[in-house]
DOLODREN-939116 format. One line per 3 residues: their letters; for each residue x, y, z of N, C-alpha, C, CB. Coordinates in steps of 0.1 Angstrom, whole numbers, always signed. Glycine has a CB too. Layout:
N
A) X,Y,Z,X,Y,Z,X,Y,Z,X,Y,Z; ...
This chain:
116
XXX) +2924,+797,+577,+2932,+803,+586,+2944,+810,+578,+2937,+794,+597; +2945,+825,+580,+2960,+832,+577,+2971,+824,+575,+2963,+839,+588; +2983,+824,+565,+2995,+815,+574,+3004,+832,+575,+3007,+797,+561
XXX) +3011,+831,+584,+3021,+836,+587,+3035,+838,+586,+3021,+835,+593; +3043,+844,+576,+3056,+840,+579,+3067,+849,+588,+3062,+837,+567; +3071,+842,+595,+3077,+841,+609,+3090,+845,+606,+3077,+827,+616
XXX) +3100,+834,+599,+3113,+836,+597,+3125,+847,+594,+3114,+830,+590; +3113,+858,+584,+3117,+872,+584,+3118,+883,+593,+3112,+876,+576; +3111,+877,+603,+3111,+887,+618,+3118,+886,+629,+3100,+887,+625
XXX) +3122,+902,+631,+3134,+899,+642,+3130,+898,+653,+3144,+907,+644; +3144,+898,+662,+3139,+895,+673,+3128,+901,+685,+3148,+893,+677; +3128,+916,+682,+3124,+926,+687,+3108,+920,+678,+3134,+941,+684
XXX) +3105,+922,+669,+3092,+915,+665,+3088,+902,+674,+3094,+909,+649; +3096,+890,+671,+3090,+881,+680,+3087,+882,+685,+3090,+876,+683; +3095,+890,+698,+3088,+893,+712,+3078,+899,+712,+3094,+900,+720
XXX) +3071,+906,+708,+3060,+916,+702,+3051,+907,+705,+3059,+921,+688; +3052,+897,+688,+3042,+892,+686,+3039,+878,+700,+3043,+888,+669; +3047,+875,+704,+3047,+866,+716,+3035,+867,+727,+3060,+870,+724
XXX) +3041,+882,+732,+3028,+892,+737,+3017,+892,+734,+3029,+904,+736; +3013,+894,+723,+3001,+894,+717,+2993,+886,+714,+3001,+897,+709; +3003,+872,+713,+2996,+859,+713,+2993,+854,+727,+3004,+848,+706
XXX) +3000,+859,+741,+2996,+854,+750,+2986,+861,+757,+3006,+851,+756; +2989,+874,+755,+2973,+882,+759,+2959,+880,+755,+2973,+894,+756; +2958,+874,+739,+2947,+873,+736,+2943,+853,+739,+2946,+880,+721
XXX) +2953,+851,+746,+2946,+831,+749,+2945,+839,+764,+2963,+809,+746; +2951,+844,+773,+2941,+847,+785,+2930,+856,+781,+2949,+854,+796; +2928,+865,+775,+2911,+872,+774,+2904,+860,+767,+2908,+890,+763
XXX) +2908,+847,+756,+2905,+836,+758,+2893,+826,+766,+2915,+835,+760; +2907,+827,+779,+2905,+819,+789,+2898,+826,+793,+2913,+813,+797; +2899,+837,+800,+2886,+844,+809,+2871,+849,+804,+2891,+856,+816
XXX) +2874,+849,+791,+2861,+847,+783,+2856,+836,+786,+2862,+848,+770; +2859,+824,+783,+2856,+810,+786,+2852,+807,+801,+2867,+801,+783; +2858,+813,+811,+2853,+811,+826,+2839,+821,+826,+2867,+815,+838
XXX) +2836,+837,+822,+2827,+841,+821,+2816,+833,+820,+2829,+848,+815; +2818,+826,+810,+2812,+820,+799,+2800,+811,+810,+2825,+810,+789; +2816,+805,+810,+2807,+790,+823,+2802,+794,+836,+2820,+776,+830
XXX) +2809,+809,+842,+2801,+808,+852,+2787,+818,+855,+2810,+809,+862; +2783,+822,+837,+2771,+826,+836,+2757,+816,+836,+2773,+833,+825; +2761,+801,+839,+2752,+792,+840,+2749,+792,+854,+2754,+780,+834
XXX) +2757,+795,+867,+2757,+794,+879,+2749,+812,+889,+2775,+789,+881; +2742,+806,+895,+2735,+818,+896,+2739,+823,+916,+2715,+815,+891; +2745,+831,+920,+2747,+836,+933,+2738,+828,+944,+2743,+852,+933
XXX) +2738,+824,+950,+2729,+818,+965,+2725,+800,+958,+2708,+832,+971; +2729,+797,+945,+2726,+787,+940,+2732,+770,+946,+2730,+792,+929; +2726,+763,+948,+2735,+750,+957,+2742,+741,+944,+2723,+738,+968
XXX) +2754,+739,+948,+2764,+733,+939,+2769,+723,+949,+2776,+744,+932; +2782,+717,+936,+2785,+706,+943,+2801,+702,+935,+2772,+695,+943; +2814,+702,+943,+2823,+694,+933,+2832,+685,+941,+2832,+703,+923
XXX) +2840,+680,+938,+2853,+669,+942,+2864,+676,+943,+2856,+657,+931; +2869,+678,+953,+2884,+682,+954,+2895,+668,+953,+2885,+690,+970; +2907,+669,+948,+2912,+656,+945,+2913,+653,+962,+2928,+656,+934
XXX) +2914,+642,+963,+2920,+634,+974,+2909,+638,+988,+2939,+639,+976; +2901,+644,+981,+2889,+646,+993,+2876,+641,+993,+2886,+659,+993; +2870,+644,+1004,+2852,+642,+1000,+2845,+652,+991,+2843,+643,+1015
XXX) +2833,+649,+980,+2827,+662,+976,+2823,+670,+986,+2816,+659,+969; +2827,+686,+979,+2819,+691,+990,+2808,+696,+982,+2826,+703,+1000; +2794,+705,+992,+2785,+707,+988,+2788,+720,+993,+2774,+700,+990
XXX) +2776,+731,+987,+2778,+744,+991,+2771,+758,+982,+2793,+744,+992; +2768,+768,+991,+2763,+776,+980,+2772,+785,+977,+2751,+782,+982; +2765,+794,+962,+2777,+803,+957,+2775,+816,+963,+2779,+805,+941
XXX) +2784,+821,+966,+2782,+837,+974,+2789,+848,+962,+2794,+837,+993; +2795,+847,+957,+2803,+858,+947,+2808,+849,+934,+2819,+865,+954; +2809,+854,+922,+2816,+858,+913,+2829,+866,+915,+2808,+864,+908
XXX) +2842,+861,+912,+2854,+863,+913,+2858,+863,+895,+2861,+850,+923; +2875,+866,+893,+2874,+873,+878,+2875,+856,+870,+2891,+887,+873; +2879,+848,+875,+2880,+837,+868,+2874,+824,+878,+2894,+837,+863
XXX) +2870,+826,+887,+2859,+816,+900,+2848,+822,+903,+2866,+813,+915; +2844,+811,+913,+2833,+818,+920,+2838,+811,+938,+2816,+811,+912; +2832,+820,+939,+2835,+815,+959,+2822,+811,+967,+2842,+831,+971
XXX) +2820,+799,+972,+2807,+793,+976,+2815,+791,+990,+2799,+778,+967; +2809,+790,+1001,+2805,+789,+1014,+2800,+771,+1014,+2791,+803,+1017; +2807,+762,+1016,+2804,+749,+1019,+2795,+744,+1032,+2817,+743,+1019
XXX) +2788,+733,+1032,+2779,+732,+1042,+2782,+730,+1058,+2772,+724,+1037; +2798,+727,+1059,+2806,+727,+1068,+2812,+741,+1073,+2815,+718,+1063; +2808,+748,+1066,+2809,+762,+1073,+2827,+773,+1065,+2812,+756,+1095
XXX) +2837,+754,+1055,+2846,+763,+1046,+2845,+774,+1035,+2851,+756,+1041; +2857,+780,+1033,+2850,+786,+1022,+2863,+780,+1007,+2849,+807,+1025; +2854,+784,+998,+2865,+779,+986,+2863,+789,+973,+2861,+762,+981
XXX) +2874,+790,+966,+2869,+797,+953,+2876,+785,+943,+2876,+815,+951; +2864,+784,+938,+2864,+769,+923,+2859,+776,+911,+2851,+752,+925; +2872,+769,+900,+2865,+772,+886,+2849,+771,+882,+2870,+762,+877
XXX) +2842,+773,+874,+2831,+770,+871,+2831,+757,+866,+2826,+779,+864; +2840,+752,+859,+2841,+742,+852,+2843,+731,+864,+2851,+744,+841; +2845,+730,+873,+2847,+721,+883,+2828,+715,+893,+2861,+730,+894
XXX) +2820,+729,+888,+2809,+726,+899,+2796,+723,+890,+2806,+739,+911; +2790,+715,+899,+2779,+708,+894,+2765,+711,+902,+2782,+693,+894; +2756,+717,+892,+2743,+724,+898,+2739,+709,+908,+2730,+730,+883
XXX) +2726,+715,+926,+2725,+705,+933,+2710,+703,+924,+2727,+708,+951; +2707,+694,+921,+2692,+689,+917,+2683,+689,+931,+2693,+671,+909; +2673,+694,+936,+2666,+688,+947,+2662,+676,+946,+2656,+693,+951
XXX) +2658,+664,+960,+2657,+655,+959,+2644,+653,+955,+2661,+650,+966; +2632,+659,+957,+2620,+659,+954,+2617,+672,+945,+2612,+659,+967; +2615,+668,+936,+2612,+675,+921,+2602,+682,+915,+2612,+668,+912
XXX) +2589,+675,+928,+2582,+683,+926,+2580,+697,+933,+2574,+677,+926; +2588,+700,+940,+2589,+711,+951,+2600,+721,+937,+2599,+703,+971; +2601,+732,+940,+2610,+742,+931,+2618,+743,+943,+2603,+757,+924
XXX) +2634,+741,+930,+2644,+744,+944,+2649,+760,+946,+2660,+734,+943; +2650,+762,+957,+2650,+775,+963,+2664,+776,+960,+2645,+776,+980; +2672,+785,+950,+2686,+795,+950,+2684,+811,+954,+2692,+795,+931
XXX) +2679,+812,+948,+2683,+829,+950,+2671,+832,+960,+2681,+839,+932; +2676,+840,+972,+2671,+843,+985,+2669,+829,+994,+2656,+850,+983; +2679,+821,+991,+2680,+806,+1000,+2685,+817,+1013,+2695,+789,+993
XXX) +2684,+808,+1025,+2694,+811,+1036,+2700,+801,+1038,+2690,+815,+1047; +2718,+812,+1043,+2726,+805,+1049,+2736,+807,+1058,+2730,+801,+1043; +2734,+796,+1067,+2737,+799,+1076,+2757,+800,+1079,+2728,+791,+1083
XXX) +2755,+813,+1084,+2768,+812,+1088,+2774,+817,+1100,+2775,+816,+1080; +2784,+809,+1105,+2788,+810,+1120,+2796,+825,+1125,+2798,+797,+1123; +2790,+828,+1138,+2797,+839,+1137,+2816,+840,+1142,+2788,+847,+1146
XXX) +2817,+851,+1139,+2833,+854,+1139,+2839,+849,+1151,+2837,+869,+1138; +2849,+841,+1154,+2856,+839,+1166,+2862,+853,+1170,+2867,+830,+1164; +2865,+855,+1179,+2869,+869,+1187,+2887,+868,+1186,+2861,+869,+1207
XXX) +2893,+874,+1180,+2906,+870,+1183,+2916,+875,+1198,+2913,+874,+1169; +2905,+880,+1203,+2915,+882,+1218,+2909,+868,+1225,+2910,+900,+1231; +2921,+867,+1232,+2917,+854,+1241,+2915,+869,+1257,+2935,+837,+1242
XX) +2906,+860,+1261,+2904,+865,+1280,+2889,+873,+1277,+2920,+882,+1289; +2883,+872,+1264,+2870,+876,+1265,+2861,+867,+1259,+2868,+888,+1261
């Protein structure tokens, strides 16, 4: 690794280089979320833990720049890191589990006028 010396640069430098160090740890990080949520495939059944909650279960509907947004089997929706969800295994193994072109069901829209 390079070393750097720092001490000769002013302040107008530092700030610079500040910038430059923080822009490239976020393309970083969202390289890293790409990353992970190229293992997860659209209509795919997952599963994670929200703190202080029950797991939920649910499939993924989109890709977001640093999540993904799944549709839970209760009808919520959520957008979770990749790093938080865990592919659903089927329970019988010998059957292939159905992701992509699964259906799901989702409720339709409440009407927001009341009197109809």
């Amino acid at each position: 690794m390079a070393r750097f010396e720092i001490d000769g640069l002013t302040e107008e430098e530092l700030i610079e280089l500040n910038q430059k160090i923080v822009a490239r740890l976020r393309f970083l990080r969202e390289m890293n979320s790409h990353v992970q949520m190229l293992d997860f495939r659209i209509g795919e059944r997952v599963r994670f833990k929200p703190d202080g909650r029950p797991e939920v279960f649910g499939f993924i509907t989109r890709y977001n720049r640093k999540s993904v947004s799944l549709i839970a089997d209760n009808g919520g929706h959520w957008r979770v890191h990749p790093s938080f969800l865990t592919k659903v295994v089927p329970e019988d193994q010998s059957q292939p589990a159905r992701t992509e072109g699964s259906v799901v069901a989702f409720r339709p829209p409440e009407s927001k006028r009341s009197g109809r």
